[in-house]
N, C-alpha and C positions, 0 to 999 in steps of 0.2 A: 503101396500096400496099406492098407486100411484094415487094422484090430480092433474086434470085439470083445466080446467077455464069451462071444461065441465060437471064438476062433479068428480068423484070418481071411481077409478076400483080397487076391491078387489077379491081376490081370495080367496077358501078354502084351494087349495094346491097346494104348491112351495115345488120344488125342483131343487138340483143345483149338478152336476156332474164332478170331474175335477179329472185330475190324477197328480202323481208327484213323485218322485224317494224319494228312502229312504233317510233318513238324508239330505231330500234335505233344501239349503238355500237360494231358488230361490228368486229375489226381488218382484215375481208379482206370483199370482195364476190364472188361469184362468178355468172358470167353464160355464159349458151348461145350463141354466135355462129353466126349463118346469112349464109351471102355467094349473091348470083346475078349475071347477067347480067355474068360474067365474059370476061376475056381473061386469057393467059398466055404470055408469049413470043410476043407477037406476035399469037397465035391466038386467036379468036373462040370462044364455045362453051366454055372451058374450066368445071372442076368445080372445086370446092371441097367433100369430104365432112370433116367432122371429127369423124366415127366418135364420137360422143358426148362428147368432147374438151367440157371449159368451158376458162373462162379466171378465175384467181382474181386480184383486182387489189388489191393491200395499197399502205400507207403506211410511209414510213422516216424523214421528216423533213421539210426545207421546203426551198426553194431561197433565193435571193436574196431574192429580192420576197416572202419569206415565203407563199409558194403549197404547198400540201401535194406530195411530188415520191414516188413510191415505183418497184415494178415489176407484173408480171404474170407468175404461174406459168401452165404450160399444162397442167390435169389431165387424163390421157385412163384409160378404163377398160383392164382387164389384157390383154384381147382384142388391142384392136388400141392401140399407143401412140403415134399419129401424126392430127394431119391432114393429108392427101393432096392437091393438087392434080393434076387431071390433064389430059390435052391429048390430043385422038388421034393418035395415032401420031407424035406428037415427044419429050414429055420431059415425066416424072411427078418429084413432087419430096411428100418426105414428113414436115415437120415435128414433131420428136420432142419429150416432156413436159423443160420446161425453167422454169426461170426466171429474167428476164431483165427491167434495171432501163430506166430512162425511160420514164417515163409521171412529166407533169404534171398538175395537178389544179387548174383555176382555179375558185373561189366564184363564181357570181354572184348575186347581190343583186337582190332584186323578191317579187315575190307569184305565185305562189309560187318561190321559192328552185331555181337548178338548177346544175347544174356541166359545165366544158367542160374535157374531157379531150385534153392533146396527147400523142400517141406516140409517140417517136424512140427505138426499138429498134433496138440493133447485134448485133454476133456471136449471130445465131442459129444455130441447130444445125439442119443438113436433109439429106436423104439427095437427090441425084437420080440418075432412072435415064433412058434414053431408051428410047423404045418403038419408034422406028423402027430402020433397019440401022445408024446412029449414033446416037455419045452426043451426049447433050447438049453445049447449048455450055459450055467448061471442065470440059469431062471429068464422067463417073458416076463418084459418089462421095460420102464423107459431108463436109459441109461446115462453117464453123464463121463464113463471113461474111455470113450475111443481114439486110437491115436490114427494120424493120414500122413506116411511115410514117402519120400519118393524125391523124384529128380526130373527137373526137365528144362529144354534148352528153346528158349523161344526166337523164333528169324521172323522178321518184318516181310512181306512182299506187297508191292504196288499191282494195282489193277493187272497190267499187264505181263507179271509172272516174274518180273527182275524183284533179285533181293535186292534191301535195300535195311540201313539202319536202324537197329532195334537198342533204346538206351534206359536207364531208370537212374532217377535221379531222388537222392533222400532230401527229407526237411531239415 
C-alpha cells in the first residue's frame, strides 16, 4: 500500500522478478515490479506504469532480533525517471529514483529455504498533479511524505523450474 497526501493506492496484485547466479553473494538484488488490479484515491481502474523503473534491495545490518534490515533504491532509465500512478481525470502522482531505508528481511528455515520481506517505507519523494479542473487533495506539488506499506515472501527457482534456496545475510 503506498500513501499519499492524496490518498492511498492499493493493488490486488504485485509481483517482483529478478535473476541471479547460483550461490550467489551479491550485496544488492534487483527486481522488475508489476502491480494490476489496482485502486487509487479511491478510484477503481487505476495504472501503475513503471517505465522500466527496478527496484534494488540491499542490506545494512540487522535489527534487534538479528534479522537482516536494509533499504531499497528505486533505478529508473534516463528517459523517463518515475513510476507513474495514474487515475482518470483526478490525480496522477509520479514516484522519483530514490533511496529509501525499511525493508526487513526474515530467514525462514525448511526445504527449501525462503525469506519474508516486511516494508515500512517513510518520507518518499513524488510529485502529484491533478488531471481534473482541481488539484489533487493537499495540493499539486512535489512531496517528501509518502509511506510504501506491505509484505512479501521471496522463493529462488533455477532455470529449470525446481525451487531451490533463497537466504539474506546482514553485515
Amino acid at each position: 500500500m503506498f500513501t499519499t497526501t492524496a490518498g492511498t493506492v492499493k493493488c490486488k496484485k504485485a509481483s517482483y522478478a529478478g535473476t541471479t547466479s547460483v550461490n550467489a553473494t551479491e550485496a544488492t538484488q534487483t527486481v522488475t515490479p508489476t502491480y494490476s488490479e489496482c485502486t487509487a484515491f479511491g478510484f477503481v481502474g487505476a495504472t501503475i506504469d513503471v517505465n522500466e523503473c527496478e527496484y534494488q534491495f540491499g542490506v545494512s545490518g540487522k535489527d534487534a532480533s538479528n534479522n537482516p534490515i536494509g533499504g531499497v533504491t528505486i533505478v529508473c532509465p534516463k528517459v523517463k525517471k518515475y513510476i507513474e500512478v495514474t487515475t482518470t481525470g483526478v490525480c496522477d502522482v509520479k514516484v522519483f529514483q530514490q533511496t529509501r531505508p525499511g525493508i526487513t528481511y526474515t530467514n525462514i528455515a525448511g526445504m527449501p529455504k525462503h525469506v519474508h520481506v516486511h516494508v515500512a517505507i517513510t518520507g518518499l519523494h513524488y510529485e502529484q498533479t491533478g488531471t481534473s479542473p482541481f488539484n489533487c487533495i493537499g495540493g499539486n506539488g512535489t512531496k517528501t511524505n509518502g509511506t510504501y506499506n506491505g509484505q512479501a515472501t521471496v522463493k529462488a527457482f533455477e532455470t529449470a523450474g525446481n525451487q531451490v534456496d533463497a537466504w539474506v545475510t546482514g553485515t
